[in-house]
C-alpha positions in Angstrom: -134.1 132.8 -23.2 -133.0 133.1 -26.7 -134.4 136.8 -26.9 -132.7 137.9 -23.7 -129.4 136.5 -24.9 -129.7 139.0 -28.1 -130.8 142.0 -25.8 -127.6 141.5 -23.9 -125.1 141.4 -26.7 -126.5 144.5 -28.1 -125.4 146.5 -25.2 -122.0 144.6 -25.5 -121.2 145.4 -29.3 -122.3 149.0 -28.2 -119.9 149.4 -25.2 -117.2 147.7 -27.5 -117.2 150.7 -30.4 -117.2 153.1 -27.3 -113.9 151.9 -26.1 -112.6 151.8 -29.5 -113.9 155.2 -29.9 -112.5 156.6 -27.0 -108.8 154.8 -27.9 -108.6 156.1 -31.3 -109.3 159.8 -29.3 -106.1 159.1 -27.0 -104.0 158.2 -29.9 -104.5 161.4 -31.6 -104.4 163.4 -28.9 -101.0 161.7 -28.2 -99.9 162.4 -31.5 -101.2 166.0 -30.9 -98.8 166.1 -27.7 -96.2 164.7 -29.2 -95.9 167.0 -32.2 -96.4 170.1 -29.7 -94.1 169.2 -27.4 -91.2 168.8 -29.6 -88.8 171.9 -29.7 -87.6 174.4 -31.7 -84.2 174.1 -31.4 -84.6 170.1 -32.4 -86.8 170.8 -35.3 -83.4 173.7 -36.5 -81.2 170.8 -36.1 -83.4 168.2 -38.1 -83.5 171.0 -40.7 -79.9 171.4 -40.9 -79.1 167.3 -40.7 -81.2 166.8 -43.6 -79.6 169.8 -45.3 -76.5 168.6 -45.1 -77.3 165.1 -46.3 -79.1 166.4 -49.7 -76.1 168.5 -50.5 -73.4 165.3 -49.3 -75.3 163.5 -51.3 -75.7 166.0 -54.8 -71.2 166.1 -54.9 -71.0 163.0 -56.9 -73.2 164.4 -59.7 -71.1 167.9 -59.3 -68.1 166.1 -59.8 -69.7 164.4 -62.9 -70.7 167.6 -64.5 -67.3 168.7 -64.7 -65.8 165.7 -65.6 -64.9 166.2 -69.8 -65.2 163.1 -71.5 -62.0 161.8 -73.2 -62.9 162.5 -76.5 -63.6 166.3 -75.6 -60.1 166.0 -74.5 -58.4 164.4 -77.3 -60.5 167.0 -79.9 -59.2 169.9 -77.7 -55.9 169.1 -77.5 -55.4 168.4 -81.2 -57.1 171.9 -82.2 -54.6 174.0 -80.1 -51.7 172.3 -81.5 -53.5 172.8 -85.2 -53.8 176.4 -84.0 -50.2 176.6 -82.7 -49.0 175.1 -86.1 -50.9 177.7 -87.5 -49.8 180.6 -86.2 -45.9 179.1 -86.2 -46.8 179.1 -90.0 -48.1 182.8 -90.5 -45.1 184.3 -88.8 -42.6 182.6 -91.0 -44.7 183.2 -94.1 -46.1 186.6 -93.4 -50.1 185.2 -93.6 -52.6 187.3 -92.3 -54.4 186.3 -89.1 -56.8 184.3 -90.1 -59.4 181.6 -88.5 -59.0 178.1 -89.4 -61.5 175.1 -90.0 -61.4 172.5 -88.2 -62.9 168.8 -88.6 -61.5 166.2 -86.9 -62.2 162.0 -86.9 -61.4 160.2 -83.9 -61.3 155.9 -84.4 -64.3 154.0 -83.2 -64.1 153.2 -79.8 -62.0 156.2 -78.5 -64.7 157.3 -75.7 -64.4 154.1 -74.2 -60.3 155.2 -73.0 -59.5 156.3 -69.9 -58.6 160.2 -69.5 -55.3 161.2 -69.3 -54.6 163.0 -66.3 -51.9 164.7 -67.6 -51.5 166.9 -71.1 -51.8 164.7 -74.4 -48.7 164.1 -76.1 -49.7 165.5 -79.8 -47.1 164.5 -82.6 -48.3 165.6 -86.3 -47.1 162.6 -88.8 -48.6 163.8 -92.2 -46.1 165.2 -95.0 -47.8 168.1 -96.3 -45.8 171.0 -96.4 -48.2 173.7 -94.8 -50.7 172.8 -91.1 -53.4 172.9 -93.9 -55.3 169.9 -95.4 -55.7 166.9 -94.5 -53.5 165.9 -91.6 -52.8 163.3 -89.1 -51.9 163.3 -85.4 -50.3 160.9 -83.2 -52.0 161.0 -79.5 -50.1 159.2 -77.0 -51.5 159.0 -72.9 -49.2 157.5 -70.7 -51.0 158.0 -67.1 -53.6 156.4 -65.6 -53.2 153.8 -68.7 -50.9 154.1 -71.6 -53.1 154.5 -75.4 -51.7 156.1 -78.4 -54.0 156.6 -81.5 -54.5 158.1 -84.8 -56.6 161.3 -85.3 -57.6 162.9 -88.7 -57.8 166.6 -89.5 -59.2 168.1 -92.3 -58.4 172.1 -91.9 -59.0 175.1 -94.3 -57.3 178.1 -94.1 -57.9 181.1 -95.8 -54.6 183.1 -97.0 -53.4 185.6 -100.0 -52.2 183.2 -102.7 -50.2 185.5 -105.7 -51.7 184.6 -109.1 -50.0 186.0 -112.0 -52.7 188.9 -113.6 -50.8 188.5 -117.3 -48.3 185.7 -118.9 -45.5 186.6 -118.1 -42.7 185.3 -121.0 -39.4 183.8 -119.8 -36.7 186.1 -118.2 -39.2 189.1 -117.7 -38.5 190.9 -114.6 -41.8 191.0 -112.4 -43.0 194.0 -111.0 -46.6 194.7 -108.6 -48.5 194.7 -111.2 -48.0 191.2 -113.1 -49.0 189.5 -110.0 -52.7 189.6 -107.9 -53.5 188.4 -104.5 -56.4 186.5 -104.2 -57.9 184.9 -101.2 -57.3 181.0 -101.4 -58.0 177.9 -99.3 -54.5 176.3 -98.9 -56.0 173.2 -98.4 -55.4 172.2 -101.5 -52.2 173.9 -101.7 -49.0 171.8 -101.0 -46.2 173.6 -103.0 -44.6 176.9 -101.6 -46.7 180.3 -102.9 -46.1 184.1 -102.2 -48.2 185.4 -99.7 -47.1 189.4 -100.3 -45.6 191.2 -103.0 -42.4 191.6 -101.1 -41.9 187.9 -102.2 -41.4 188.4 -106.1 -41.3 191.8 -107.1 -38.0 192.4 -108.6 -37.5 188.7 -109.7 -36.8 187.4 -113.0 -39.3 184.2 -114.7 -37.3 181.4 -115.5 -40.2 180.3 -117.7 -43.2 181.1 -119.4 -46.0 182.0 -116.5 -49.3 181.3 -117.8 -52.3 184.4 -116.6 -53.9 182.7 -113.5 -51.7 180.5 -112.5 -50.0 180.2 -109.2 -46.4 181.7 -108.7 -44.2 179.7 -107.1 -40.4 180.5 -106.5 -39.8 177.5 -108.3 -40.9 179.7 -111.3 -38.3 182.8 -110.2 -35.0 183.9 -109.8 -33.2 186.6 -108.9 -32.5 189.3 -112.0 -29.6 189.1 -114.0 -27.3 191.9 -113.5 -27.6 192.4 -117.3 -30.1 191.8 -119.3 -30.4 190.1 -123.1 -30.8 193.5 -124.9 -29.2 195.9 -122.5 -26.8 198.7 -123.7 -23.2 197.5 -122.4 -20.0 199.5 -122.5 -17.4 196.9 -123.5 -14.2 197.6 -121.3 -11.0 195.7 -123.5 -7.6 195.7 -121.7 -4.2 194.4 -121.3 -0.7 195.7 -119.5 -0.4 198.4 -121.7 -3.7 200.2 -122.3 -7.7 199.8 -122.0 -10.3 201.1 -124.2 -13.9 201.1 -124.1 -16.6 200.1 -126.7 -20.5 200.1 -126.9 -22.2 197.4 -126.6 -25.3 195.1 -126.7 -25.8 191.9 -124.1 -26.8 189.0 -126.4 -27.8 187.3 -123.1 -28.4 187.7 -119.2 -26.2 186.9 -116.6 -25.2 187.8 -112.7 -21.8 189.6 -111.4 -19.0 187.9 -112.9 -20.2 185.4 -115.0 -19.5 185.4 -119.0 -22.0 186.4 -121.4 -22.0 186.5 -125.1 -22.0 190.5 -126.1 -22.0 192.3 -129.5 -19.7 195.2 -130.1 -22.1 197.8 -131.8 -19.6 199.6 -134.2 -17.6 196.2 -135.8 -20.8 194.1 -135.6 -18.1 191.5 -134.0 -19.7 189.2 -130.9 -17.3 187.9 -128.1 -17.2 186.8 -124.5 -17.2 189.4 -121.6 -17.6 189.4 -117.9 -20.4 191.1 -116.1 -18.5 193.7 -113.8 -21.5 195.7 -112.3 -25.0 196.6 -114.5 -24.2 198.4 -117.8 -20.5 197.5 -117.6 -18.7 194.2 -119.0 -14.8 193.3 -119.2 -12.6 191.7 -121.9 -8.6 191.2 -122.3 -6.8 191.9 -126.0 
């Protein structure tokens, strides 16, 4: 009995991984049917679906790639009016174009603001007297939230300083060639210079300018109208009569102003007004 019992559940088990068999050779065959039988014009539509999904899906990072970071903004901002101050600057001064250099230091923390959505309001606070240095800003934002900070600039700028190329002794009258121009950073410049000869040709020192140092008008003024040492004609008169004498100009002076002058032939000095150059007036 026992061995007939095994005999039959041989043929059993055997039957058993046929039908299992023949079942997993439906399924694929199904799955075969299935993936035939599904159209063209469904797959195209599938295609375009998921198409449109990836590229819905990709705008957020687009919009994140152009999105410029609030410090990129504030930097920008500040530059161009640095630039703008610049070039404001040149035209009054008669610089040469020139490229400036540009540092800048933002505070701690300033990437964490919001951007403004609007232009930055960009106020310059320092005291020097050219857009040269070092300089601060004022940044104010007042939309989508209100900040103001500080922002440092340190800028060079390259432009023609004038730099006397002799000493020049007190009450000379300058000419081209007392004066070079020579390439300076104004950085460190905070006093007025001459940028081009047309500034100080023609003037007169009102002291002792040193070779190599910087001319400043502070250092100039206009020439006298007569000179100490010029040849004067001394013109004396009253009601009556006039007559003239030579002269010598003991001192300088401008257009009607009093100078002390030395009549050549009686060796006598007295007081005479400047009438035009050469030419001075006394009364009897």
């Amino acid at each position: 009995m026992g061995g007939n019992s095994q005999a039959e559940a041989i043929p059993q088990k055997e039957e058993l991984v046929v039908k299992r068999y023949k079942n997993k050779e439906k399924k694929e065959q199904m799955v075969k049917l299935t993936r035939i039988s599904i159209p063209y014009p469904v797959i195209a539509v599938l295609f375009y679906l998921a198409s449109f999904t990836s590229v819905s899906a990709a705008d957020p990072n687009e919009q994140k790639a152009t999105h410029v970071p609030v410090n990129n903004q504030i930097t920008n901002q500040v530059s161009d009016e640095i630039k703008t101050q610049i070039q404001q600057a040149a035209k009054v001064h008669q610089w040469p174009a020139a490229e400036p250099g540009i540092s800048l230091r933002l505070p701690s923390g300033s990437h964490r603001l919001t951007e403004c959505r609007s232009a930055l309001d960009v106020q310059r606070i320092d005291r020097r007297r050219y857009p040269a240095g070092r300089l601060r800003f004022e940044v104010n934002c007042t939309a989508p939230a209100v900040w103001h900070l500080t922002v440092q600039a340190d800028v060079s700028l390259i432009v023609p300083v004038a730099i006397a190329a002799r000493t020049v002794t007190k009450d000379e009258v300058l000419t081209a060639g007392d004066i070079t121009l020579k390439p300076t950073d104004i950085a460190r410049i905070n006093r007025e210079f001459f940028s081009s000869p047309q500034g100080y040709v023609g003037l007169r020192a009102l002291r002792q300018i040193r070779r190599g140092q910087q001319l400043s008008p502070s250092h100039l003024s206009p020439a006298y109208m007569v000179s100490e040492g010029d040849k004067v004609i001394i013109q004396a008169s009253n009601e009556h009569f006039s007559a003239n004498m030579s002269g010598m100009a003991l001192e300088g002076g401008y257009a009607e102003q009093q100078i002390r002058v030395k009549n050549t032939s009686s060796g006598q000095v007295i007081k005479a007004k400047i009438a035009k150059p050469g030419l001075v007036t006394t009364l009897f």
